[in-house]
C-alpha positions as protocol buffer text, in pm:
chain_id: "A"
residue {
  index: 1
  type: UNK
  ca { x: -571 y: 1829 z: 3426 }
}
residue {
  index: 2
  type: UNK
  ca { x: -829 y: 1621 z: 3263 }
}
residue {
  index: 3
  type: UNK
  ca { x: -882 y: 1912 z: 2981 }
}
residue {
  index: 4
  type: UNK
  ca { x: -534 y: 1903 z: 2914 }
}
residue {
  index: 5
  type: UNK
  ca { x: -498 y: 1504 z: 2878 }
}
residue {
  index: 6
  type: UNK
  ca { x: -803 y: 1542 z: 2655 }
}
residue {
  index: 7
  type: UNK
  ca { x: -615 y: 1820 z: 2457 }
}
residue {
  index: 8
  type: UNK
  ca { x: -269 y: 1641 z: 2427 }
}
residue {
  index: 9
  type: UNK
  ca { x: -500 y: 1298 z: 2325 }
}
residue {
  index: 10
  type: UNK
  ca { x: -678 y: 1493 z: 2048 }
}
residue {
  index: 11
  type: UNK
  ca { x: -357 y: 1665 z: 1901 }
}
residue {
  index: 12
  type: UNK
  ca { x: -150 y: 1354 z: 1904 }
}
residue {
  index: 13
  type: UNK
  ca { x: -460 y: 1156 z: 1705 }
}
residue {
  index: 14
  type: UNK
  ca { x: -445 y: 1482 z: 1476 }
}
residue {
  index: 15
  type: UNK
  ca { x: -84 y: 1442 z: 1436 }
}
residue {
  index: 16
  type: UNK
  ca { x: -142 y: 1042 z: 1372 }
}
residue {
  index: 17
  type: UNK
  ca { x: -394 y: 1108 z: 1117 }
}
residue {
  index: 18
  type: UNK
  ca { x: -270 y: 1369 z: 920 }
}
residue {
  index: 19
  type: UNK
  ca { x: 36 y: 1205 z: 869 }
}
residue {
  index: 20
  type: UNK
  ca { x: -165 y: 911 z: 729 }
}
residue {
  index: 21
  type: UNK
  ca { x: -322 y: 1116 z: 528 }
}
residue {
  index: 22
  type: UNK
  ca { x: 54 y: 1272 z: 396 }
}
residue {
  index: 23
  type: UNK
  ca { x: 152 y: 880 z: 368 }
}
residue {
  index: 24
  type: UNK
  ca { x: -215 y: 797 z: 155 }
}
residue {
  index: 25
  type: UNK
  ca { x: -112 y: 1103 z: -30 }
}
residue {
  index: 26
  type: UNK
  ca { x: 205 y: 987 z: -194 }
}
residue {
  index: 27
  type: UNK
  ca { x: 165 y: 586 z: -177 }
}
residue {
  index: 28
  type: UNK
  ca { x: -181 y: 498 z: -99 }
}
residue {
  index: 29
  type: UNK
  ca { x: -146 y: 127 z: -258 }
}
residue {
  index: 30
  type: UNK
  ca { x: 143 y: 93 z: 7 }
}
residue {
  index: 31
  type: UNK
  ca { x: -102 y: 181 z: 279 }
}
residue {
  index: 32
  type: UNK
  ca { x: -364 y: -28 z: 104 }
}
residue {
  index: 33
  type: UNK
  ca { x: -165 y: -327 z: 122 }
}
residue {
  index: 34
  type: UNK
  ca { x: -66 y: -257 z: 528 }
}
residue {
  index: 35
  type: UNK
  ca { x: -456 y: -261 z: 589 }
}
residue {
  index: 36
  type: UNK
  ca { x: -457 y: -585 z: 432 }
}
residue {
  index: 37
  type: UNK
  ca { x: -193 y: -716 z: 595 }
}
residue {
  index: 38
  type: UNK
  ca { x: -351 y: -646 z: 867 }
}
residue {
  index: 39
  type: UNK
  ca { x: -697 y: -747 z: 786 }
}
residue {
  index: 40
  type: UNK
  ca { x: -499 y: -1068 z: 749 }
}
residue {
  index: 41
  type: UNK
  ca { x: -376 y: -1107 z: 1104 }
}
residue {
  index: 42
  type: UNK
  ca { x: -738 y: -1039 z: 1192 }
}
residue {
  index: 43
  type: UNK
  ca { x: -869 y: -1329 z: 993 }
}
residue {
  index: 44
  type: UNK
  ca { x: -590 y: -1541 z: 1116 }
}
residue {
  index: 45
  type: UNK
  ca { x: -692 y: -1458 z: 1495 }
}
residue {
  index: 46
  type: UNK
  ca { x: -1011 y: -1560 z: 1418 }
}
residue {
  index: 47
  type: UNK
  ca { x: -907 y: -1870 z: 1234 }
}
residue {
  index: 48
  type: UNK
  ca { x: -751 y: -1966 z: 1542 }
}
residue {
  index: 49
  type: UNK
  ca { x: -1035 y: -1873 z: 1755 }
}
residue {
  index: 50
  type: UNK
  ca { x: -1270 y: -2086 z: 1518 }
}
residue {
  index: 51
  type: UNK
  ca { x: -1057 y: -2362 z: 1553 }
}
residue {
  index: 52
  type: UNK
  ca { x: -1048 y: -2391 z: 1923 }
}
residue {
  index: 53
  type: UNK
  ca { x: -1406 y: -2390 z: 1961 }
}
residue {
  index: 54
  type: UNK
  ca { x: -1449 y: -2669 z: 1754 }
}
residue {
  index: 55
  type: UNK
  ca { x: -1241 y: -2828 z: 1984 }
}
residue {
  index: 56
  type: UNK
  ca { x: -1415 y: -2700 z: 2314 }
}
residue {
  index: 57
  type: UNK
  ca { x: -1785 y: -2800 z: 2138 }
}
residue {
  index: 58
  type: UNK
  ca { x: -1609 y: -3159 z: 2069 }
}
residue {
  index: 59
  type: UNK
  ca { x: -1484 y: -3197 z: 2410 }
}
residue {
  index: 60
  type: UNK
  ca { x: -1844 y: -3126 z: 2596 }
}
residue {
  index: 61
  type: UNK
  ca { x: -1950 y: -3366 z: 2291 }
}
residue {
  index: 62
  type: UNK
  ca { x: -1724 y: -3649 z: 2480 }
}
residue {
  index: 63
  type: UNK
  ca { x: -1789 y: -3531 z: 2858 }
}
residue {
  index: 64
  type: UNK
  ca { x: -2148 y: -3511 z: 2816 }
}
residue {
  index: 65
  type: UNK
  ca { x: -2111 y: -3854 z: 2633 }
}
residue {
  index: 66
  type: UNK
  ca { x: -1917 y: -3997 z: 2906 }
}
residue {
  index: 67
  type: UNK
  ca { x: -2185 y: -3833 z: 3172 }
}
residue {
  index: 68
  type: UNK
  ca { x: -2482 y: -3981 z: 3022 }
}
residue {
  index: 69
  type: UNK
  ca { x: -2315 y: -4318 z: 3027 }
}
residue {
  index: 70
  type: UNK
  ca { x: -2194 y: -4350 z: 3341 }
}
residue {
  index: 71
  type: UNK
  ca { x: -2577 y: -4200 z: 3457 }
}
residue {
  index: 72
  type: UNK
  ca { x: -2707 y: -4542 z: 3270 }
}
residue {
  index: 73
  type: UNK
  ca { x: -2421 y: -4729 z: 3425 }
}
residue {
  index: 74
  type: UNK
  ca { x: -2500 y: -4598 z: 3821 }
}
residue {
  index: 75
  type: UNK
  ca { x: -2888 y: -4675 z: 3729 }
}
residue {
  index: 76
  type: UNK
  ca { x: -2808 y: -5015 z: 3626 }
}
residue {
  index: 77
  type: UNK
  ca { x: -2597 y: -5077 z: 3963 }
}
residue {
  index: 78
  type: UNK
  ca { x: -2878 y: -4951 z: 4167 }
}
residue {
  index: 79
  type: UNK
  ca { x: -3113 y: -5154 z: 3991 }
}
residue {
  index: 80
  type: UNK
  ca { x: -2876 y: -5446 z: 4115 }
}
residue {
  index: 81
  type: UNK
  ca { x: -2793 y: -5339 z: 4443 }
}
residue {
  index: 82
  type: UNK
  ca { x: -3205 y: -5315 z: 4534 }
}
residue {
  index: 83
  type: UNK
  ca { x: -3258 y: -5651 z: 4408 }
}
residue {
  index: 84
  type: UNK
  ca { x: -2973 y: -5822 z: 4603 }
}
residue {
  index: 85
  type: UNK
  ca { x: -3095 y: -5607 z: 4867 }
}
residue {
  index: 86
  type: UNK
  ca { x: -2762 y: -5412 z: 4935 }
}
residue {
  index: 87
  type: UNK
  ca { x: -2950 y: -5098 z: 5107 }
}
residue {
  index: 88
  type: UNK
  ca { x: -2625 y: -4874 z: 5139 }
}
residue {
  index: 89
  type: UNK
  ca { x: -2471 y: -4987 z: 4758 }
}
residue {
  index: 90
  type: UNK
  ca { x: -2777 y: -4891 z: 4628 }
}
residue {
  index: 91
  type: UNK
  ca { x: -2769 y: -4558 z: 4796 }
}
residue {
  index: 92
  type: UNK
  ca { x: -2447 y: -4489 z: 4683 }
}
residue {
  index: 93
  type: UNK
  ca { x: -2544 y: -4583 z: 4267 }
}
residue {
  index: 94
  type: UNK
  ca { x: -2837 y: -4358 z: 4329 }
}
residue {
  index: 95
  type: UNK
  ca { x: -2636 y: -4064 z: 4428 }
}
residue {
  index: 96
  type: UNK
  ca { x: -2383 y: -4119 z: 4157 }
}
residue {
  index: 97
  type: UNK
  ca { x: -2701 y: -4157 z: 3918 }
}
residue {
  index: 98
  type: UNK
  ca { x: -2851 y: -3808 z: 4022 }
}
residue {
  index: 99
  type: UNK
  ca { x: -2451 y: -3674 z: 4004 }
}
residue {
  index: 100
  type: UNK
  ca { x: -2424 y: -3801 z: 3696 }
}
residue {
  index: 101
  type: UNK
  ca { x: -2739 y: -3672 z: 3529 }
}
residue {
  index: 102
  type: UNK
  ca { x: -2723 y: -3362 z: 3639 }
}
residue {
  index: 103
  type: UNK
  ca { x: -2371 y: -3328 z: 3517 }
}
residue {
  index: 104
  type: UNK
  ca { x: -2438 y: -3438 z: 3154 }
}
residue {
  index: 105
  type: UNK
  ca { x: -2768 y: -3192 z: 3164 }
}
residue {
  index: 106
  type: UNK
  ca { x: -2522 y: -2922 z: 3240 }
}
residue {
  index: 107
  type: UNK
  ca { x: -2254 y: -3031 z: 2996 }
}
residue {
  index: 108
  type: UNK
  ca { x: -2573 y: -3085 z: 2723 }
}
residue {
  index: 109
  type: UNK
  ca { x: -2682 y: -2753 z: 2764 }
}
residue {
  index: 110
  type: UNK
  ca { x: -2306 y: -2610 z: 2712 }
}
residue {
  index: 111
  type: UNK
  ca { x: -2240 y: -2860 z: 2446 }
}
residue {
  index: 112
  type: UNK
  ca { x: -2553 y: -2688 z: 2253 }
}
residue {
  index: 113
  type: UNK
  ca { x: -2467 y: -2322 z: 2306 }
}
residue {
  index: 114
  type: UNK
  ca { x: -2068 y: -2406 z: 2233 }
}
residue {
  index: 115
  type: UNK
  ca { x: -2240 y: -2541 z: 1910 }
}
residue {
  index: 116
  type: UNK
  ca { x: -2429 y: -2186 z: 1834 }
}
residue {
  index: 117
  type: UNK
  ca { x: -2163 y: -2027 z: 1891 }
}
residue {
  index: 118
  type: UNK
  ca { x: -1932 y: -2233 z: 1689 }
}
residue {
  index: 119
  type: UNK
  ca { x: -2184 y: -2207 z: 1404 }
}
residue {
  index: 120
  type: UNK
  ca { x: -2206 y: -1781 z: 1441 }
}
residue {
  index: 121
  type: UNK
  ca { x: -1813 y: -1776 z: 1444 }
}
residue {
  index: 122
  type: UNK
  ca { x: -1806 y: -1996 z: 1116 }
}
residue {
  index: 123
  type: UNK
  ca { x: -2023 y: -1781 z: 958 }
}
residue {
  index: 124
  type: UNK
  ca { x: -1829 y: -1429 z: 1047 }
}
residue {
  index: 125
  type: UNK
  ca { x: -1491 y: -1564 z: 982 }
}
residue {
  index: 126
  type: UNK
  ca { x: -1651 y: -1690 z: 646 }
}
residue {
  index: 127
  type: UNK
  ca { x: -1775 y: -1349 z: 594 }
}
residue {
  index: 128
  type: UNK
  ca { x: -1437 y: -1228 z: 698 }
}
residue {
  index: 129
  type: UNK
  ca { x: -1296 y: -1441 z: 418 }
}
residue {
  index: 130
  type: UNK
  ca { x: -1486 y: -1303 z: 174 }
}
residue {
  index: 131
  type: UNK
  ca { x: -1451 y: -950 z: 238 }
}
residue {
  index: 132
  type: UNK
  ca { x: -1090 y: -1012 z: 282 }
}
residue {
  index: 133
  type: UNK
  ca { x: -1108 y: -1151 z: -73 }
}
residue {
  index: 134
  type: UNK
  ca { x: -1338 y: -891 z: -229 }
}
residue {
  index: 135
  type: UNK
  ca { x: -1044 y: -655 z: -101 }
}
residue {
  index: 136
  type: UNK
  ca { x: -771 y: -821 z: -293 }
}
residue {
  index: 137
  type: UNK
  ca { x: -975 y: -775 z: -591 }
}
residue {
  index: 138
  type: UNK
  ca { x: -1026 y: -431 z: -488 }
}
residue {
  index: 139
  type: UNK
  ca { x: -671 y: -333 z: -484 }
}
residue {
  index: 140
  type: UNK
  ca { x: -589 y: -560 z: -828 }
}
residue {
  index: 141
  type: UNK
  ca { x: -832 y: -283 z: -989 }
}
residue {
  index: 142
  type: UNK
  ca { x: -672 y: 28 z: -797 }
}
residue {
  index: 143
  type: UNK
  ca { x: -360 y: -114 z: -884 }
}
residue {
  index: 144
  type: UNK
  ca { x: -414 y: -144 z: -1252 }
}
residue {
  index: 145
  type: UNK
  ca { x: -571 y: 227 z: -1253 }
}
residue {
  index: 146
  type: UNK
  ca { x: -257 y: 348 z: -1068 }
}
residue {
  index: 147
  type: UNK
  ca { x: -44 y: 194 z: -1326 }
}
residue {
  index: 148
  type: UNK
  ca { x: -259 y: 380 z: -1619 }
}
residue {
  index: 149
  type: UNK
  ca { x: -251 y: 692 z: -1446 }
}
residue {
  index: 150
  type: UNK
  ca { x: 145 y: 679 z: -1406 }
}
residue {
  index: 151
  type: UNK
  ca { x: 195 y: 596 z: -1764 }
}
residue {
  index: 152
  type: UNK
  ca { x: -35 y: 801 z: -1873 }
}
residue {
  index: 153
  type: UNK
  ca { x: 160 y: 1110 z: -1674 }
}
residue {
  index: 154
  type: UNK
  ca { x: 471 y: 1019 z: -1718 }
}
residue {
  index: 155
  type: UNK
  ca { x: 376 y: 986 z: -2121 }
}
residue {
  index: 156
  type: UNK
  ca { x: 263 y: 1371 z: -2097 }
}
residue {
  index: 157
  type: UNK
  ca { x: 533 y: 1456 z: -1915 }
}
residue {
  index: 158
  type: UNK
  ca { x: 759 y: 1373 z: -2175 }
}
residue {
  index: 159
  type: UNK
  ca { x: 578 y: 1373 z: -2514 }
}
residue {
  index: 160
  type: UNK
  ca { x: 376 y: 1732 z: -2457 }
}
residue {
  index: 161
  type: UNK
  ca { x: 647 y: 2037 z: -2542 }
}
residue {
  index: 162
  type: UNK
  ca { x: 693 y: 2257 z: -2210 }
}
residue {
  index: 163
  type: UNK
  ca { x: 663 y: 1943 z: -2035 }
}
residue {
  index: 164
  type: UNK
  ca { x: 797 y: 1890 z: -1696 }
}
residue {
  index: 165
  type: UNK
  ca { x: 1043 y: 1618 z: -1851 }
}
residue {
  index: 166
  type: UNK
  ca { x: 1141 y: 1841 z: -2100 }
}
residue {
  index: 167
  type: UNK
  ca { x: 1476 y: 1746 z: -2144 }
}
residue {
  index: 168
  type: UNK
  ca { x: 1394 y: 1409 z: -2266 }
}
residue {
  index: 169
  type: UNK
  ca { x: 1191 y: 1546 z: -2518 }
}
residue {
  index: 170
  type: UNK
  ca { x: 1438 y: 1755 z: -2652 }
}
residue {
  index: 171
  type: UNK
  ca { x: 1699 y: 1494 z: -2644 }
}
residue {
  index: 172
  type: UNK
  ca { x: 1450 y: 1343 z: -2870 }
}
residue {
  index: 173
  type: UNK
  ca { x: 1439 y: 1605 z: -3116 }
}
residue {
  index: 174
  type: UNK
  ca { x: 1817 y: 1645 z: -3114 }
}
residue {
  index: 175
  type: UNK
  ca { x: 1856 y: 1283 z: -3188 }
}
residue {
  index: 176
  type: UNK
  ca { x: 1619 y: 1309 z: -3522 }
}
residue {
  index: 177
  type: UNK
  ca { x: 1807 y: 1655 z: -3590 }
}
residue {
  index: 178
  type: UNK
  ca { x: 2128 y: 1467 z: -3565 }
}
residue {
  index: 179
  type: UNK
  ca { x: 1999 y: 1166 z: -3768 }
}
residue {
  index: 180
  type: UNK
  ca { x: 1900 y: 1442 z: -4049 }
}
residue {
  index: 181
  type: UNK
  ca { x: 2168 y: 1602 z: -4069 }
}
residue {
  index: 182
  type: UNK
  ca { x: 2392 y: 1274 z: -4069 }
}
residue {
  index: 183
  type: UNK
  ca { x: 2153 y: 1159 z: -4348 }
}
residue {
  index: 184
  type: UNK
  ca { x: 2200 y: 1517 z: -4550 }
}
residue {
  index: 185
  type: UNK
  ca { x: 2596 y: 1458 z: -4509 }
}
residue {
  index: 186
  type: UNK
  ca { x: 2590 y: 1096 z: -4641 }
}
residue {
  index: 187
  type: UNK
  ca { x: 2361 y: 1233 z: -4891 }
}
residue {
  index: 188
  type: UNK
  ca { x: 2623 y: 1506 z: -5011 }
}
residue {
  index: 189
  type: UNK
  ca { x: 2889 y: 1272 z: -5016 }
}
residue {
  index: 190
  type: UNK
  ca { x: 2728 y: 1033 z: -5241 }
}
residue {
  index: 191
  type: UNK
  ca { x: 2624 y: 1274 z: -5470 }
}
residue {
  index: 192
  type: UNK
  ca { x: 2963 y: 1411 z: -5448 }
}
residue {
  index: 193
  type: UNK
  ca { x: 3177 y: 1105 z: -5531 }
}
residue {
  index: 194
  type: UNK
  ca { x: 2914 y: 998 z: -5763 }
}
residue {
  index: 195
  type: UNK
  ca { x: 2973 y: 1302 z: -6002 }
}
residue {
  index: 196
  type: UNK
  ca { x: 3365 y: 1297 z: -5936 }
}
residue {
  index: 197
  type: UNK
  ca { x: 3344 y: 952 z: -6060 }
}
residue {
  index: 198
  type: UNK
  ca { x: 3113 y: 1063 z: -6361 }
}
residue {
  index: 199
  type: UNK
  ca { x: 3330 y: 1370 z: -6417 }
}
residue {
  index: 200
  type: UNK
  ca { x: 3620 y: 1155 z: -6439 }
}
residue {
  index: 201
  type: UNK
  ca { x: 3501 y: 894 z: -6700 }
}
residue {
  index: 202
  type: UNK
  ca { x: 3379 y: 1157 z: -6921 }
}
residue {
  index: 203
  type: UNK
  ca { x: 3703 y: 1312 z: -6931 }
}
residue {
  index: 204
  type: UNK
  ca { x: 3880 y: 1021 z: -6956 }
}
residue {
  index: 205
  type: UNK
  ca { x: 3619 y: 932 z: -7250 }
}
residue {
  index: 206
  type: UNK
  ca { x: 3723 y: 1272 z: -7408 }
}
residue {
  index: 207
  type: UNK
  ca { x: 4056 y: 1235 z: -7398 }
}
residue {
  index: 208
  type: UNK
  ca { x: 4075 y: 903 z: -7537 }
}
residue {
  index: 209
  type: UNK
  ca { x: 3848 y: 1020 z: -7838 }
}
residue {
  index: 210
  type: UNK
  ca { x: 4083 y: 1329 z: -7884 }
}
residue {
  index: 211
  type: UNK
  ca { x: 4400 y: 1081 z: -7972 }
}
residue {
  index: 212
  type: UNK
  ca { x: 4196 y: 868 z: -8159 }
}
residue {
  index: 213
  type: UNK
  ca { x: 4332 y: 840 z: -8531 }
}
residue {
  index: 214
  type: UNK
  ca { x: 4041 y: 991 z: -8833 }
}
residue {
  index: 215
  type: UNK
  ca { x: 3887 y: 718 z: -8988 }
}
């Protein structure tokens, strides 16, 4: 039964990734910019995370602050109780004292290892940022290749003869046929009308010379 989970895990993960690989295929800047997106969400988990360290490191920062103080403040009570010679006050500040000092050693210690780690997790998500960026930039360049490769194939496709877009290219040399042979018939019937009108004036010019009186 195990085998066969196994089996059925493997072929669905086959499944997943050769369909990814069918989807990479035929729009890999669309599954660029899903990894991005979310390499995003990642960074903006991590944001978040950052963030509320700096908030646990700051409140040790105040409990050890208050700690310490009240530590001084049971030591200075003591101190007061044993000269007024209040036996069971004095007690008490003591044990408060120790209570005290032991708390803000405790809360010290925490304070400085929230502060490593709030130091290592600035300097991931930094690096985070930054490889985040560096893939932006990344898929600008991919992006701009893609675009040259398209119109660079789409330009063959319809400029080469036995193209796969040959249709456009042969509406193309049908329009300059058509544009020739429009150009040929304006051509003809300019020279046409210009020698009809030249024809004319000559014969009009002979006729009016044949009824012209001798001099």
């Amino acid at each position: 039964m195990k085998n066969l989970f196994a089996r059925i895990k493997h072929s669905i993960a086959a499944d997943f990734h050769d369909a990814l690989d069918k989807k990479e295929q035929k729009n890999p800047i669309a599954l660029l910019n899903q990894y991005l997106r979310e390499c995003e969400q990642e960074v903006e988990k991590v944001r978040t995370l950052v963030e509320r360290q700096y908030r646990l490191n700051e409140e040790f920062t105040r409990e050890y602050s208050h700690a310490h103080s009240m530590a001084e403040k049971r030591k200075h009570q003591a101190e007061v109780a044993l000269g007024a010679g209040e036996t069971k006050l004095y007690d008490f500040a003591l044990q408060e004292q120790a209570q005290y000092e032991e708390r803000a050693i405790r809360l010290q210690e925490s304070q400085q290892q929230a502060a490593r780690q709030l130091a290592e997790l600035e300097r991931r998500y930094e690096e985070m940022r930054h490889k985040l960026k560096d893939m932006y930039i990344k898929r600008m360049e991919l992006m701009g290749r893609e675009n040259v490769a398209r119109a660079q194939h789409r330009i063959s496709r319809v400029l080469e003869p036995g193209g796969q877009l040959e249709a456009p290219f042969t509406r193309f040399e049908e329009m300059e046929h058509y544009l020739d042979r429009i150009e040929r018939q304006v051509n003809l019937s300019y020279n046409h009308h210009t020698i009809d009108a030249r024809i004319a004036q000559l014969e009009k010019l002979a006729k009016k010379d044949e009824v012209s009186p001798i001099s």
